[in-house]
C-alpha positions in Angstrom: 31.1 -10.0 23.3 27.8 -8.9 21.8 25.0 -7.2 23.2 22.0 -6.8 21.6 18.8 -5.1 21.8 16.5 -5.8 19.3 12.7 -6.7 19.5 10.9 -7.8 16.8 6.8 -7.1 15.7 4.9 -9.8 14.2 2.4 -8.6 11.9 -1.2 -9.7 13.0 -3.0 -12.3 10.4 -5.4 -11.8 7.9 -8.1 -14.1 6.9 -9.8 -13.5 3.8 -13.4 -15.5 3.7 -16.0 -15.5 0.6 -19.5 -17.1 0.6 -20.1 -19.5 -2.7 -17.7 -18.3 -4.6 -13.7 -17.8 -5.1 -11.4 -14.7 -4.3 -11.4 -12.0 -6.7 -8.2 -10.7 -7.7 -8.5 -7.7 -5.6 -8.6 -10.0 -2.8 -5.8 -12.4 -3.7 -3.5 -9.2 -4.6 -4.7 -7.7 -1.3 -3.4 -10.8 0.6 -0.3 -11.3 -1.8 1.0 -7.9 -0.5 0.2 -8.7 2.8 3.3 -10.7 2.2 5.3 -9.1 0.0 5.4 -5.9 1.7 4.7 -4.2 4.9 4.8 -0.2 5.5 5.7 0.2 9.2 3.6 2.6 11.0 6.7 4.3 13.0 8.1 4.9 9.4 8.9 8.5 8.5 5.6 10.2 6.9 7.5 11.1 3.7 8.5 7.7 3.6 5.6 6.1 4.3 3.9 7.9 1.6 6.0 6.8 -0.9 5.8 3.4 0.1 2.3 2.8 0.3 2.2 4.5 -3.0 5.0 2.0 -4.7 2.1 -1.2 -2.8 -1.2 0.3 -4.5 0.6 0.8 -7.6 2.2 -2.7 -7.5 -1.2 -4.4 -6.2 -2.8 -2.5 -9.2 -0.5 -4.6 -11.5 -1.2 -7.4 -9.7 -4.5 -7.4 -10.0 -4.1 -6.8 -14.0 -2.4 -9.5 -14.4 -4.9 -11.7 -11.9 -7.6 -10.7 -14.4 -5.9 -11.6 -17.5 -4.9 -14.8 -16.1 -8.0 -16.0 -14.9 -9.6 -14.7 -18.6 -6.4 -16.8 -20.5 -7.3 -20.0 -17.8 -11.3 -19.6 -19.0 -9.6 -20.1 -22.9 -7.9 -23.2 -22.0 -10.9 -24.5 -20.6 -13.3 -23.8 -23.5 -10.8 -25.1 -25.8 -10.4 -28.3 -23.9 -14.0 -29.0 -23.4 -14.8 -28.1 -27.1 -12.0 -30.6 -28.3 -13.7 -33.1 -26.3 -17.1 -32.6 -27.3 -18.2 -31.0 -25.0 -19.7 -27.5 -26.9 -22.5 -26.9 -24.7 -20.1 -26.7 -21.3 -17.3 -24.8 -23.5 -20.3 -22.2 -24.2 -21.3 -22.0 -20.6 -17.4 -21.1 -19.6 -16.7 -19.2 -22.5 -19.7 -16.5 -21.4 -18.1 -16.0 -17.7 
């Protein structure tokens, strides 16, 4: 026979909103690790020190990355509008 008593917390939602324009990537790492990790507040304080260490350091990569990516998507653009004759819309992009 098994007896169990468990309960179970369900983190409350987070809604990112922005006004004419996209997310930054501070933003989309902030809400990627709202899903790829959560520091419980009844964790031990040594603990929970180190974790939310290890999540800033990992949403700082993140958000490296987000940067270069968005800067590498920009160069595929240019170079897409440029080989279709399109120079004056490549310059626009290529000067965001």
């Amino acid at each position: 026979m098994f007896d169990s008593d468990s309960t179970t917390e369900i983190a409350s939602p987070f809604v990112f909103t922005s006004t004419n324009r996209g997310h930054s990537p501070e933003e989309m790492a902030e809400m990627a690790m709202n899903k790829i990790m959560v520091v419980s507040d009844t964790a031990p304080p040594v603990i929970k020190e180190q974790a939310l260490a290890h999540r800033e350091r990992l949403k700082e990569i993140l958000i490296f990355y987000m940067e270069r990516m968005a800067q590498s998507e920009r160069t595929t653009i240019w170079a897409l509008m440029k080989q279709q004759g399109h120079e004056d819309m490549a310059e626009i992009i290529r000067r965001l």
